[in-house]
Structures are given as structure tokens and as C-alpha cells.
N, C-alpha and C positions, 0 to 999 in steps of 0.2 A: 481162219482164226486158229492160232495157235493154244490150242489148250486138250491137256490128256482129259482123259473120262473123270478119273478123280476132281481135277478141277472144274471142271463141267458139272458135275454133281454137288460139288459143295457149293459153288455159283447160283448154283438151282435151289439149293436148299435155301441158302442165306437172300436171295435175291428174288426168286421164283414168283413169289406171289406179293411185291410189292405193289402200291398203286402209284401209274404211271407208267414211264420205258427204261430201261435198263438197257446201257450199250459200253461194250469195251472199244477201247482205242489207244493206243502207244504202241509201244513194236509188237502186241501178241496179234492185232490185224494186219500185219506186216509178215507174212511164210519166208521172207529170204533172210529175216533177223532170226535171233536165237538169243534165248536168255532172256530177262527182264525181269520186272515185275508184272502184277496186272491190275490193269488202267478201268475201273467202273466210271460210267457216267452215266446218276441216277436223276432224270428228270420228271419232277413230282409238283404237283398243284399245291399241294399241300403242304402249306408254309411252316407248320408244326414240325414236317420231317426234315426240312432243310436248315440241319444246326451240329455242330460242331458235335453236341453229345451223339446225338443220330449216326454222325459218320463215324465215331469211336464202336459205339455198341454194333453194328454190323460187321466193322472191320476186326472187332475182335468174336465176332460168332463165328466169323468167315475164318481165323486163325486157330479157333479150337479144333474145329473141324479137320484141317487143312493147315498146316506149319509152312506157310506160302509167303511171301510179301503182296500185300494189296494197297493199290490207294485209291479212296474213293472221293467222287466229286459228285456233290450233291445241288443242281440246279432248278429252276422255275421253269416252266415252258416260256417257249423261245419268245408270245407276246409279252410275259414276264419279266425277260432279262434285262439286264443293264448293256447300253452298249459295249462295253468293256466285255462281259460277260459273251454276247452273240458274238463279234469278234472273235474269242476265245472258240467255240463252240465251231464257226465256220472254218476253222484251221484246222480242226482234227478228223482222222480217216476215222470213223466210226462203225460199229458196226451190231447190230442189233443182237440181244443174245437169247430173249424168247419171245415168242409171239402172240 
């Protein structure tokens, strides 16, 4: 995983203790790319946190912190998805960001 401490910490801050998994994936789980932005993909039970205001207010807590680009994607567990949605989900190199 590509990410200095700084962002590793502000990721921990803004992300740390959410309920569910939290995992990055676009080129920062890719070592031989360089550059980008970074790719959250937050999967939550809880139908209240997956909405558009949710993914504004973290995205911009993660930006006060952190003058980064983020974009986050905010999903249901994978019984939950739409097929469109698990499709989407089984294409991307994922990778867990705390345990």
C-alpha cells in the first residue's frame, strides 16, 4: 500500500473507528504506480451511513486534516449489493486498512 504516515493517520482518524470495513484500492494498492488519488471503500450495514451527505462530510474531514484528493465509495455488504454493485466490487484489488 502506497501511503506516507501522514496519510495513514489522517485515514485512521477520519476512518478508524467506523462501523464495518474500510479498504483502499486504485493505484495506492498498486507499488509500481505512483501518483493518484486515494480510493476508500467503505462497507457498512447501516443504511443511514450510505448517502451522499456521508460521503461529503468524511471526505471533507479527511481534507481539513490532510490537503489530499480522496474519493470515497460507500457500499452494503456484499449480501446486500446490487448485482451491478458486487460486479463492481469483484474487479477491484482491495485492500484492508485496519483490523
Amino acid at each position: 500500500m502506497r501511503l506516507n504516515v501522514s496519510q495513514q493517520n489522517a485515514l485512521k482518524q477520519v476512518f478508524g473507528n467506523l462501523p464495518g470495513e474500510v479498504f483502499l484500492f486504485g493505484s495506492r494498492v498498486d507499488m509500481n504506480r505512483k501518483g493518484g488519488d486515494i480510493d476508500i471503500l467503505w462497507i457498512t450495514d447501516i443504511k443511514e451511513n450510505r448517502t451522499l451527505k456521508k460521503e461529503m462530510e468524511l471526505t471533507i474531514q479527511f481534507q481539513k486534516i490532510l490537503d489530499e484528493r480522496l474519493d470515497l465509495l460507500i457500499l452494503p455488504p456484499v449480501d446486500q449489493m446490487t448485482n451491478s454493485e458486487r460486479a463492481f466490487c469483484s474487479s477491484l484489488k482491495i485492500q484492508r486498512l485496519f483490523e
